[in-house]
C-alpha positions as CSV (number, residue, x, y, z in Angstrom):
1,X,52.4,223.6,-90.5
2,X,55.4,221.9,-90.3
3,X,57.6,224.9,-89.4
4,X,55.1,225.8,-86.9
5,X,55.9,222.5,-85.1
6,X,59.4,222.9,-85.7
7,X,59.6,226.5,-84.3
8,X,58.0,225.5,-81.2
9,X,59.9,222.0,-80.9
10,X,63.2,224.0,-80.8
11,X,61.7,227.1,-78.8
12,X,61.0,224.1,-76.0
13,X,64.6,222.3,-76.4
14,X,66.4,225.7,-75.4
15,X,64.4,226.1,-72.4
16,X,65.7,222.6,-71.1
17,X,69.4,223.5,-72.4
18,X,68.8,226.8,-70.6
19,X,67.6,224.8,-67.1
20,X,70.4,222.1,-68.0
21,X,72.8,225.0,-68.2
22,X,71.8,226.7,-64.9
23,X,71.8,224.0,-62.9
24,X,75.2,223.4,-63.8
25,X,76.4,227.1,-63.7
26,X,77.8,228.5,-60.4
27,X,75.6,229.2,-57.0
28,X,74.9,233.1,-58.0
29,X,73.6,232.0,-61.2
30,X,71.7,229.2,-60.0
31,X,70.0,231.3,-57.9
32,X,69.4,234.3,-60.1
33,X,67.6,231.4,-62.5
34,X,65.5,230.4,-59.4
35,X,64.2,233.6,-58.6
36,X,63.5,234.4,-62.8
37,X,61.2,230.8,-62.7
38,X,59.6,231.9,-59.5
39,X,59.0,235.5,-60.9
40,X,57.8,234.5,-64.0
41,X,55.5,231.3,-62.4
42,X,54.2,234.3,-60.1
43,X,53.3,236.1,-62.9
44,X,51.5,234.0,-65.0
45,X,49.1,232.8,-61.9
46,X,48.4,236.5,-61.6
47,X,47.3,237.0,-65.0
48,X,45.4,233.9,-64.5
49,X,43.7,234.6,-60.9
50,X,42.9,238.5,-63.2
51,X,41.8,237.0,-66.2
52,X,39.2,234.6,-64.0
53,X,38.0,237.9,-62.3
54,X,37.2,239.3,-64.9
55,X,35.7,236.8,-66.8
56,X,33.3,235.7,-63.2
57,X,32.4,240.0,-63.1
58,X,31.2,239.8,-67.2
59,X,29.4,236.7,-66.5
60,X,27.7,238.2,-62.9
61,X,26.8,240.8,-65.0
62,X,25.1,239.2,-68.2
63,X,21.3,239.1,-68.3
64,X,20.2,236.0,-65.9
65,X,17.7,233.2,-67.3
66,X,15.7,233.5,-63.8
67,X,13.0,235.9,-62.2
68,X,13.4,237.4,-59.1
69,X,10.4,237.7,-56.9
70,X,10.3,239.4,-53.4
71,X,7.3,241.1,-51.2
72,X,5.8,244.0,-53.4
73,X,3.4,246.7,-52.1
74,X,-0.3,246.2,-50.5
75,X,-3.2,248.3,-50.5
76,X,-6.0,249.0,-49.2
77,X,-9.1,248.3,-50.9
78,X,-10.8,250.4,-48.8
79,X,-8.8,253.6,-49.3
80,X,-6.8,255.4,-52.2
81,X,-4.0,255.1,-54.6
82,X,-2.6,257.9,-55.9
83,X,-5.6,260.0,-55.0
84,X,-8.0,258.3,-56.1
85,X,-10.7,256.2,-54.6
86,X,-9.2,251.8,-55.4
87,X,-13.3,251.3,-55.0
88,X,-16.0,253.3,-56.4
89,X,-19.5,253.0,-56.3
90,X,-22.0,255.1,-58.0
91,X,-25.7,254.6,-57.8
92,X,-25.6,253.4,-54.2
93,X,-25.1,254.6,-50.3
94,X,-21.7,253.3,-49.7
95,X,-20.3,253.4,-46.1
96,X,-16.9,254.1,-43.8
97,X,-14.3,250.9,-42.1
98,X,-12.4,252.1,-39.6
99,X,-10.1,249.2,-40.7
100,X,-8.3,247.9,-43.4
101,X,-8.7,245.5,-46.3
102,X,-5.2,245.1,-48.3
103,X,-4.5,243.2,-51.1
104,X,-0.6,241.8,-52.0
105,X,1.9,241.8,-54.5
106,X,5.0,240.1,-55.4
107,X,7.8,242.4,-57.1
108,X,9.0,240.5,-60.1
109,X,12.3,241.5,-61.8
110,X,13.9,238.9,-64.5
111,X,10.5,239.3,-66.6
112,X,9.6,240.8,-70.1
113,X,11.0,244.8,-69.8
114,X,12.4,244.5,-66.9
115,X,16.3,242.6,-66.6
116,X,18.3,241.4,-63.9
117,X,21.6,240.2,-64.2
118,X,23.0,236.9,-63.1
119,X,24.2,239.2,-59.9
120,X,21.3,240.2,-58.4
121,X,20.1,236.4,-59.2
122,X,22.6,235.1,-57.3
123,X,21.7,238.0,-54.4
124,X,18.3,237.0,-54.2
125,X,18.9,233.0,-54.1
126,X,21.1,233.5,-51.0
127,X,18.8,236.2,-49.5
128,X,15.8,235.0,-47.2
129,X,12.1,236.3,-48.5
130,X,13.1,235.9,-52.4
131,X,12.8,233.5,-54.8
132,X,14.3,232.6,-57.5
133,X,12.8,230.5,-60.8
134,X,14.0,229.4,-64.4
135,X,11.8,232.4,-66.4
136,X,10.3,230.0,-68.7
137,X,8.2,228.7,-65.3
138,X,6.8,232.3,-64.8
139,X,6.1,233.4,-68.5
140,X,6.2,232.0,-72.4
141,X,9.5,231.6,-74.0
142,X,9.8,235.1,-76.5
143,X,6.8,237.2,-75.2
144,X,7.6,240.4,-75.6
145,X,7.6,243.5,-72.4
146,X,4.4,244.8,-74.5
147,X,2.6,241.5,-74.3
148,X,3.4,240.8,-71.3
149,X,2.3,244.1,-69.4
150,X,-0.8,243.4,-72.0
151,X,-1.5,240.1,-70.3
152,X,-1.0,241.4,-66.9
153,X,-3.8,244.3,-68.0
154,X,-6.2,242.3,-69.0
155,X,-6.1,239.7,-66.2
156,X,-6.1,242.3,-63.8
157,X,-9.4,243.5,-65.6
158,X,-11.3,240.5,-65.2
159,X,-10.5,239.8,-62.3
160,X,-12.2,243.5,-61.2
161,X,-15.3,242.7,-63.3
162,X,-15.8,238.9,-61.9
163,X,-15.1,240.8,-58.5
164,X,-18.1,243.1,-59.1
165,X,-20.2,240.3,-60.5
166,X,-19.7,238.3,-57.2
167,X,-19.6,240.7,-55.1
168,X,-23.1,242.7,-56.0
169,X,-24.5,239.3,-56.3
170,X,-23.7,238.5,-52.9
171,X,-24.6,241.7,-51.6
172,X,-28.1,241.5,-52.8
173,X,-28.0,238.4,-50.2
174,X,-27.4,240.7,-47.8
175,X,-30.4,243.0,-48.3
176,X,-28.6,245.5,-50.8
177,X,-30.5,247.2,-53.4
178,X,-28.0,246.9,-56.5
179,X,-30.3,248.3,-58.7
180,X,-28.1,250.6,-60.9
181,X,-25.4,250.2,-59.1
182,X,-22.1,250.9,-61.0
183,X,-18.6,250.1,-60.0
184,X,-15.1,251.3,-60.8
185,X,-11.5,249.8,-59.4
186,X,-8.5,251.1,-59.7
187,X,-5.4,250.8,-58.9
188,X,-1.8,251.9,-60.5
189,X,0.9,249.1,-61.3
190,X,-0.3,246.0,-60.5
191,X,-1.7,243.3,-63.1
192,X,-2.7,239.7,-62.6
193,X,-5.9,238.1,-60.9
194,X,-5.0,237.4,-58.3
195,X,-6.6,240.5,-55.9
196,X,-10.3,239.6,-57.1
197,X,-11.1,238.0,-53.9
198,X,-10.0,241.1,-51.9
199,X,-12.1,243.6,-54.8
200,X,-15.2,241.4,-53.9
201,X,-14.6,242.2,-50.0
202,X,-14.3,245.5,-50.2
203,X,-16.5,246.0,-52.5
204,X,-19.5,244.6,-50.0
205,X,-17.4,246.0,-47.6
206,X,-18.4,249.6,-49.0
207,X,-22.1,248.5,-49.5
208,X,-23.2,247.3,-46.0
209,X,-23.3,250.0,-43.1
210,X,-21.8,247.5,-40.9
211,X,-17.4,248.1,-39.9
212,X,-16.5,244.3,-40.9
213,X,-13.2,244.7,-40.1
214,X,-13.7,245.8,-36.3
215,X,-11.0,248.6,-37.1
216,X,-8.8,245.7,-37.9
217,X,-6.2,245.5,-40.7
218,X,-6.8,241.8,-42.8
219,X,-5.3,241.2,-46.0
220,X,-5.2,238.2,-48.3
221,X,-5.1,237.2,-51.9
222,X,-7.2,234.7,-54.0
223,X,-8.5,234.8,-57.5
224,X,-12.5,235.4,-58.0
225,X,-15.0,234.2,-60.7
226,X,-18.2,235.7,-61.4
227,X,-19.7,232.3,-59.0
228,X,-17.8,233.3,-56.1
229,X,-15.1,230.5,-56.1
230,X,-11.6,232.0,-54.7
231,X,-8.9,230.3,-56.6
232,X,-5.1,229.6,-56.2
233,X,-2.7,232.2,-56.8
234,X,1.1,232.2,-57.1
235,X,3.9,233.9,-54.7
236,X,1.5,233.4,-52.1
237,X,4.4,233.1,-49.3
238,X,5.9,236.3,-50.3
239,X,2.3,237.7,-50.2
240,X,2.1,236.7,-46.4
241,X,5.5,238.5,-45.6
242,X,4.4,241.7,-47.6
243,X,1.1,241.4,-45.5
244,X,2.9,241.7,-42.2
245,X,5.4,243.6,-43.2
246,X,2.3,246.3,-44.1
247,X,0.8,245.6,-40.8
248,X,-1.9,242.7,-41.3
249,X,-2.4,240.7,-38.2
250,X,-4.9,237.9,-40.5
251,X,-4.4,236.4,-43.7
252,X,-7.4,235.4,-46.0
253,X,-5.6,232.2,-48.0
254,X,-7.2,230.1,-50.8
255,X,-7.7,226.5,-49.9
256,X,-6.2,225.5,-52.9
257,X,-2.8,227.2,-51.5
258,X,-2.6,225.8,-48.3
259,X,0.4,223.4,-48.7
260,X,2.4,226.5,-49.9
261,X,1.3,228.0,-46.7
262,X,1.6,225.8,-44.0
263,X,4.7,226.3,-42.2
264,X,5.6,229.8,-43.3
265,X,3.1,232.1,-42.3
266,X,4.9,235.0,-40.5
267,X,4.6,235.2,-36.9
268,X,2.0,237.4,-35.7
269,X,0.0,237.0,-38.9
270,X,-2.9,234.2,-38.4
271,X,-3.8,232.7,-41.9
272,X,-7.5,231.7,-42.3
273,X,-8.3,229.6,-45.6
274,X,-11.4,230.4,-47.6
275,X,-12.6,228.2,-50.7
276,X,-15.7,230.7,-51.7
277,X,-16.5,234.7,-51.3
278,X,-19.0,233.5,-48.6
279,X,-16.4,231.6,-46.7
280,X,-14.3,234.9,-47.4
281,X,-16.4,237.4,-46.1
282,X,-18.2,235.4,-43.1
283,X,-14.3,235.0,-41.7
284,X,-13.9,239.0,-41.9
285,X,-17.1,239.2,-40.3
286,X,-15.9,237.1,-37.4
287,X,-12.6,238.6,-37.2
288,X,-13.8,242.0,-36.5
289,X,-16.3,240.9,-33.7
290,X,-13.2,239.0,-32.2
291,X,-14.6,235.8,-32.9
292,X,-12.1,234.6,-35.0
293,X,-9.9,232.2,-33.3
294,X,-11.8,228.9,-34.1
295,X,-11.5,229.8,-37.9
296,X,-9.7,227.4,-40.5
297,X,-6.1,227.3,-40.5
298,X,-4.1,225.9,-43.6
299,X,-3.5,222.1,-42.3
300,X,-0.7,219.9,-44.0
């Protein structure tokens, strides 16, 4: 160790004797010395300004600690996907909208299976209509892609069967026979509860002869329990972009969302908040007889 400090104790005293002696030597050589130092300082702040580029492009690219949500896909209740009927109804004389009834999603990357890297998490936090949260906020710390696409099955499932639960149940206030009525929902690649509300509408929807949505194109989001209670959801401002974007012109929104809401609802897209299926589906009702301009906005 001490010839290590030695070594580089001398190493440093000739580079002073070697300055010492260039400053004395003649013009040419004082200049030659100059230009070396300069070269040589010019060098290292390249390898430096390099070595920090590098280092910034490996970090960019490392998995990121966040999720990434934007607008994902809607769909019509009313209608198909991927062939096949979202709604079907056996045991019963269903009936024709000329409208629409479209649930939302969010597209989530950053979560269990599916990566993104500290690049695209810096993308999304400086692009408008994303957002961007610490992962352990959106899903449990170690769950696995298979339990999480699990999860996302399974709430999804409920939420169809409490849809059909409230939703025949209210229908029978209607005047529906439900007698033997069965009901299947499906739909490919989305999980979570939060489209029950929209299963329940089209679901009566499909049962009543009447067109509820005047030929009309509504969407909205809200959980549903087998009471008819609609319940808060998350991502709901990216659900109201993805609604316009898809061409919704009213937005069915959970009371319990409305301070999320307020303020950034999309223009040309009028939200309508609903605390109950029969709050739900008297609004639709009202919005496709053009009645529905003294229905409940979001308030602060």
């Amino acid at each position: 160790m001490p010839k290590m400090h030695l070594k580089r104790r001398t190493h440093a005293e000739g580079i002073d004797e070697t300055n010492e002696a260039a400053e004395r030597a003649p013009g040419p050589v004082r200049v030659h010395a100059a230009r070396v130092h300069r070269a040589l300082l010019g060098t290292r702040r390249r390898t430096a300004a390099t070595l920090a580029v590098l280092l910034s492009a490996l970090a960019l690219s490392l998995p990121s600690p966040y999720t990434v949500e934007g607008p994902g896909p809607t769909a019509d209740v009313l209608g198909d996907d991927s062939g096949k009927p979202i709604i079907t109804v056996t045991g019963a004389d269903t009936y024709d909208d000329d409208g629409q009834l479209r649930l939302v999603t969010v597209n989530a990357s950053g979560v269990p299976g599916y990566p993104v890297s500290n690049l695209v998490a810096l993308w999304a936090w400086l692009a408008p209509g994303h957002t961007v949260t610490p992962s352990e906020a959106v899903f449990p710390v170690g769950q696995s892609a298979e339990e999480y696409v699990e999860e996302s099955e399974a709430d999804m499932t409920g939420s169809q069967d409490s849809a059909t639960t409230a939703a025949l149940a209210y229908a029978r206030t209607l005047g529906v026979d439900t007698d033997g009525v069965e009901v299947t929902m499906h739909v490919d690649d989305i999980g979570g509860p939060s489209a029950g509300m929209m299963y329940a509408l089209g679901l009566i929807d499909k049962l009543t002869p009447e067109s509820e949505t005047g030929g009309l194109t509504i969407a909205g989001t809200g959980t549903m329990d087998d009471d008819g209670d609609v319940g808060a959801i998350g991502g709901i401002r990216l659900k109201m972009i993805g609604a316009k974007r898809d061409g919704a012109t009213w937005f069915l929104a959970p009371e319990s969302n409305c301070d999320e809401v307020v303020g950034h609802v999309p223009d040309g897209l009028r939200d309508v908040k609903v605390s109950t299926l029969d709050d739900a589906y008297r609004a639709l009702v009202a919005i496709g007889q053009g009645k529905g301009d003294d229905l409940p906005h979001c308030a602060a």
